[in-house]
C-alpha positions in Angstrom: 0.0 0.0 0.0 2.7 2.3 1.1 4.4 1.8 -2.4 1.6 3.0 -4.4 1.2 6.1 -2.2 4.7 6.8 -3.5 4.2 6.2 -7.3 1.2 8.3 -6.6 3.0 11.0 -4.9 5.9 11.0 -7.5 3.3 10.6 -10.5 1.6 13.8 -9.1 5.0 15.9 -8.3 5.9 14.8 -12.0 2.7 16.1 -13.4 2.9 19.4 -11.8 6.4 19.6 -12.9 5.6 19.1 -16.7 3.1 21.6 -16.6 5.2 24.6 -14.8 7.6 23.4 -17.2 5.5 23.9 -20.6 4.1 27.5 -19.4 7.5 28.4 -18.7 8.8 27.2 -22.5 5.3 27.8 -24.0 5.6 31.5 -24.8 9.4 31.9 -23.4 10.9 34.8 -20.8 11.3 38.2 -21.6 14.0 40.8 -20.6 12.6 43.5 -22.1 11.9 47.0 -21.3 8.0 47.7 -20.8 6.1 49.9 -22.7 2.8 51.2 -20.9 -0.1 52.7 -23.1 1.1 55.9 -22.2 5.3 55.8 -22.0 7.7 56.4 -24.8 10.3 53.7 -25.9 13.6 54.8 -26.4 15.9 52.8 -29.0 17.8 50.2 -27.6 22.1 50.4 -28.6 23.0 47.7 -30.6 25.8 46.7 -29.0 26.4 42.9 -27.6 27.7 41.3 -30.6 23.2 41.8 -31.6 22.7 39.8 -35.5 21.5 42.8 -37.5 18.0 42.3 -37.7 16.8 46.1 -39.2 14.0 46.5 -41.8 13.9 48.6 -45.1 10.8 49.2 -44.5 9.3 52.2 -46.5 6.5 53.6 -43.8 3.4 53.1 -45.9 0.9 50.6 -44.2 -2.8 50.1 -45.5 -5.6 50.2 -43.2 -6.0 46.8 -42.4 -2.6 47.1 -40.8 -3.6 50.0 -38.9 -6.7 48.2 -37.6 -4.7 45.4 -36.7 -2.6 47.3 -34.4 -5.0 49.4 -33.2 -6.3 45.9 -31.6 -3.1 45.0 -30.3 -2.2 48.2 -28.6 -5.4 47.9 -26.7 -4.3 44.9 -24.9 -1.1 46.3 -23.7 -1.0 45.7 -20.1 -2.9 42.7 -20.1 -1.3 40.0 -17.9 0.1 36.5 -19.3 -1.7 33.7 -19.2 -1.0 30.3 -20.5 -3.9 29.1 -22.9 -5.2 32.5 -22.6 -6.9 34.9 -25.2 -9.1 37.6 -23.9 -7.5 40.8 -22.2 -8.1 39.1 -18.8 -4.8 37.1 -20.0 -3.0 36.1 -23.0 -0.1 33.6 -24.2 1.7 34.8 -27.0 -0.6 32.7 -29.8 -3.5 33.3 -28.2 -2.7 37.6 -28.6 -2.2 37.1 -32.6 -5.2 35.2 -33.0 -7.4 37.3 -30.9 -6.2 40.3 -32.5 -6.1 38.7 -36.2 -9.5 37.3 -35.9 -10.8 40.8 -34.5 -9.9 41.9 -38.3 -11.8 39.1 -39.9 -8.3 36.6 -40.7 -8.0 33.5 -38.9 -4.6 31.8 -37.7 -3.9 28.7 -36.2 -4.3 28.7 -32.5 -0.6 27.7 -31.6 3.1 29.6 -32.8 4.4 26.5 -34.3 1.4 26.5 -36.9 1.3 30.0 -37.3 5.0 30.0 -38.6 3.5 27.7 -41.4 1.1 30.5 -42.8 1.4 33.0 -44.8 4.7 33.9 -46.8 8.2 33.3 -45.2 10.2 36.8 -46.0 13.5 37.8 -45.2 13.8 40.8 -42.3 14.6 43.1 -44.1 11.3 43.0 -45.9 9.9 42.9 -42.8 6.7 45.8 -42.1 4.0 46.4 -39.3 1.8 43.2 -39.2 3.9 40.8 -40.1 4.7 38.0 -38.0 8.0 37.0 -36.2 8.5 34.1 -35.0 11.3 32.9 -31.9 12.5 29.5 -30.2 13.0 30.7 -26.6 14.8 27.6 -25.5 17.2 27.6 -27.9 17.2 25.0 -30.7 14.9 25.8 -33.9 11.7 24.9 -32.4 9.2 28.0 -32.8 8.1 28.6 -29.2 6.8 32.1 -29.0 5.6 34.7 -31.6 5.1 38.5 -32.2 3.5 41.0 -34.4 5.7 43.7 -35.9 4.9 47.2 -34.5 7.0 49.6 -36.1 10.1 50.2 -37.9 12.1 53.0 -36.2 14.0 55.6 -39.0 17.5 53.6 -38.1 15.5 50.2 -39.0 14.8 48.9 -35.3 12.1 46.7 -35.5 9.8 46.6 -32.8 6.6 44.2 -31.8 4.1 43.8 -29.7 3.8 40.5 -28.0 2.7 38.7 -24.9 6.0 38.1 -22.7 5.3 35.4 -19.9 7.0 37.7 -17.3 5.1 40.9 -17.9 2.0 40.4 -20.5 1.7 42.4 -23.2 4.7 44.6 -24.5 6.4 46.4 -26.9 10.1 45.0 -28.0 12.9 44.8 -29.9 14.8 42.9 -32.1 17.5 44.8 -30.8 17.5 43.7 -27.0 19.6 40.8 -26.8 17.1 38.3 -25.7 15.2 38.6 -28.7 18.1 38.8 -31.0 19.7 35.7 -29.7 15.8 34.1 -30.1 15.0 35.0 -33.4 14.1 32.7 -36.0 12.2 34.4 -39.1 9.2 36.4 -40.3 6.0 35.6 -41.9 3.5 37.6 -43.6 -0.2 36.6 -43.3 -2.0 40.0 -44.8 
């Protein structure tokens, strides 16, 4: 009797360990400097050995891009949660398909799919609404995603994204977390 308590025990400790485990992967950490609805961001020095990771991107963007992040900005603040995707918590899929659907396009539910859609394009092609894409345990395997804010005049590229440490936030490619995570871009619109 006492044995199976012990299977049990460890069976349950296991569980709960998988599961802190996967939200902790899930959407990965983020180092990055918070932007509130209301705050400026200042560029971030690219300094660190950073990849360059800078768009040409012209400035232009059609309304349906505007709409889009329109959306997105209104959910800055809101807290990460794991399987989430309403404003009372997000993961970082469940933000791009809430805010895509919002605008009548549908995505896959998880980052891994969503790195399947649309058209792969190189970064510096990159503009606002496109989607990158990030392993944030290392390796290849797409674990977190973002949508593509702005382009600063220097070519900084900045997106909007739900961080499991501090919800939704503005980043950049240039912070060395991000950099270092980086995988590619897609564009869905």
């Amino acid at each position: 009797m006492r044995t199976k308590f012990y299977q049990y025990t460890f069976c349950l400790k296991f569980v709960a360990l998988l599961v802190i485990s996967t939200i902790i992967i899930s959407c990965g950490s983020s180092k990055s400097v918070v932007k509130s609805k209301n705050s400026t961001s200042k560029s971030v020095s690219k300094t660190e050995n950073l990849r360059k990771l800078d768009s040409k991107f012209d400035g232009k963007i059609s309304g349906s891009v505007k709409s889009i992040l329109k959306d997105a900005e209104g959910y800055l603040g809101s807290p990460y949660k794991f399987g989430g995707n309403s404003s009372s918590g997000f993961d970082c899929s469940g933000l791009t398909t809430k805010v895509f659907d919002e605008n009548g396009l549908k995505l896959p539910r998880r980052s891994s799919e969503q790195a399947n859609t649309g058209k792969n394009i190189d970064i510096e092609e990159v503009k606002p609404g496109d989607l990158l894409f990030f392993a944030t345990a290392g390796g290849s395997k797409v674990s977190h995603v973002g949508i593509v804010h702005t382009i600063e005049n220097d070519g900084e590229i900045k997106f909007i994204h739900a961080s499991t440490s501090k919800g939704v936030i503005i980043s950049s490619l240039n912070e060395k977390y991000w950099n270092k995570a980086y995988l590619h871009a897609q564009r869905v619109l």
